[in-house]
Every structure is written in structure tokens, then in C-alpha cells.
N, C-alpha and C positions, 0 to 999 in steps of 0.2 A: 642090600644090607647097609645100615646107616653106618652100625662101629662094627669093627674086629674085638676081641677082646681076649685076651693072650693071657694066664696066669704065669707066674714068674717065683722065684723062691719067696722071695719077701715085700713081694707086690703083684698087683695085678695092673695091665697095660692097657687102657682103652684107646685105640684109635680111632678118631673120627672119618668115616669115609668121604663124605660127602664134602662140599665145598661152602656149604652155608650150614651154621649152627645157630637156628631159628626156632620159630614158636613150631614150630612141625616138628623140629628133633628133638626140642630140648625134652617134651615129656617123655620119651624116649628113654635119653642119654640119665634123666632122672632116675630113673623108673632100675638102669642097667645099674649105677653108681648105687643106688639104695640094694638092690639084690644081691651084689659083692662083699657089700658090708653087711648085712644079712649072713650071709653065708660063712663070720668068720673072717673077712677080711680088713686089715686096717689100713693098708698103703694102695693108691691106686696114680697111676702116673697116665695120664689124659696128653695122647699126641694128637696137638693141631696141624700136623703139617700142611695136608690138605686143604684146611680148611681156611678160606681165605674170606667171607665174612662170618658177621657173631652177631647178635642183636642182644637187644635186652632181655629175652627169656633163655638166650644160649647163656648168658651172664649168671642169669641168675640159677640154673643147673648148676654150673660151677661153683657155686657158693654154696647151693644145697651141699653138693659133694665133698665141699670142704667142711662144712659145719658136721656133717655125718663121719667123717675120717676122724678132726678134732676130738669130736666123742666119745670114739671109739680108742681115743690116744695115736691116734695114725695120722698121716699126713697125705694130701692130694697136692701133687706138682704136677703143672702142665710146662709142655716144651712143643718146642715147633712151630710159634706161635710166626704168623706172616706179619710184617711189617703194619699192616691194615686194625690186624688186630690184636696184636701189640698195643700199637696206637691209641686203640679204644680204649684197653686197661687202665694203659696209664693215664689217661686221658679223664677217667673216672674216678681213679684215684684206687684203684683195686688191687696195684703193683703191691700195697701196704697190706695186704689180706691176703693175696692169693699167691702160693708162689712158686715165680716160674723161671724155664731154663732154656738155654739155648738147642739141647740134646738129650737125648734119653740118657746118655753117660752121667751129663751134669746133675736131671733131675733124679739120677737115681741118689748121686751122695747129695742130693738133699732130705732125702728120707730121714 
């Protein structure tokens, strides 16, 4: 299984399993962030812990996921992010769009 995905009172938790979040997951990770919101949900909190690379279609799930949360008035915060890809975010300039946390504690009071 690629994510775990946990519902939560006032979010739902995706964890990424795997250790690369690539063009093989991301239709995936899409596919799971669109059915959540779907179903009524507005807040989803996307843990990277594991996941230690990201490429450009992993990026750009995450953007779908946030443009579909915004919509819905909700927000997507990711946390756990490894130094690697971290790195990439900021690195693209994504830190200003997407945002994220060092813990699930963190990213929840940014809901």
C-alpha cells in the first residue's frame, strides 16, 4: 500500500508509505486527495516522513491537493518533510503556496 490514510475529527491524515513520491504515486496520492474532498472533507494533513524523494509530478499532486482544499475553504499542510525535500520546496519557491510543518502537532494548528 502507497498511503495509510487515518480520518481525524477535523482532518483527514495522509501518510505517504513509500519512500519516493513520483510519477508512479502521484496519480495515486491524486486520485486519494480528490476522493477525501469528495466525500465532505476540507482539511487534510499529508505526512512525509518516510518519504525521502519527491519529483515533479509528486509536487504537483500536492498542489492539486491544495487547490482542491482552498476550494473547498480547507487547508492541506504537509509535515515530515526530510531535509531532501524540504530542500526541493524551497528551492522552487513552493514554501509561499504550500504550507508546511515540522510535526503533525504543528501542522494541525495550522488548519
Amino acid at each position: 500500500m502507497n498511503f495509510s490514510v487515518l480520518k481525524y475529527g477535523s482532518y483527514t491524515c495522509i501518510t505517504v508509505c513509500n519512500a519516493k513520491l513520483d510519477a508512479m504515486m502521484a496519480p495515486d496520492l491524486k486520485a486519494e486527495m480528490a476522493g477525501i474532498i469528495g466525500n465532505g472533507e476540507r482539511n487534510i494533513l499529508v505526512d512525509l516522513t518516510n518519504c525521502s524523494y519527491c519529483d515533479s509530478s509528486g509536487l504537483s499532486a500536492l498542489l492539486l491537493g491544495n487547490r482542491l482544499c482552498n476550494k473547498v475553504k480547507g487547508s492541506l499542510v504537509l509535515f515530515g518533510l526530510t531535509p531532501r525535500v524540504k530542500g526541493l520546496v524551497d528551492l522552487i519557491g513552493f514554501e509561499s503556496v504550500l504550507k508546511v510543518a515540522e510535526t503533525r502537532e504543528a501542522a494541525k494548528q495550522l488548519l
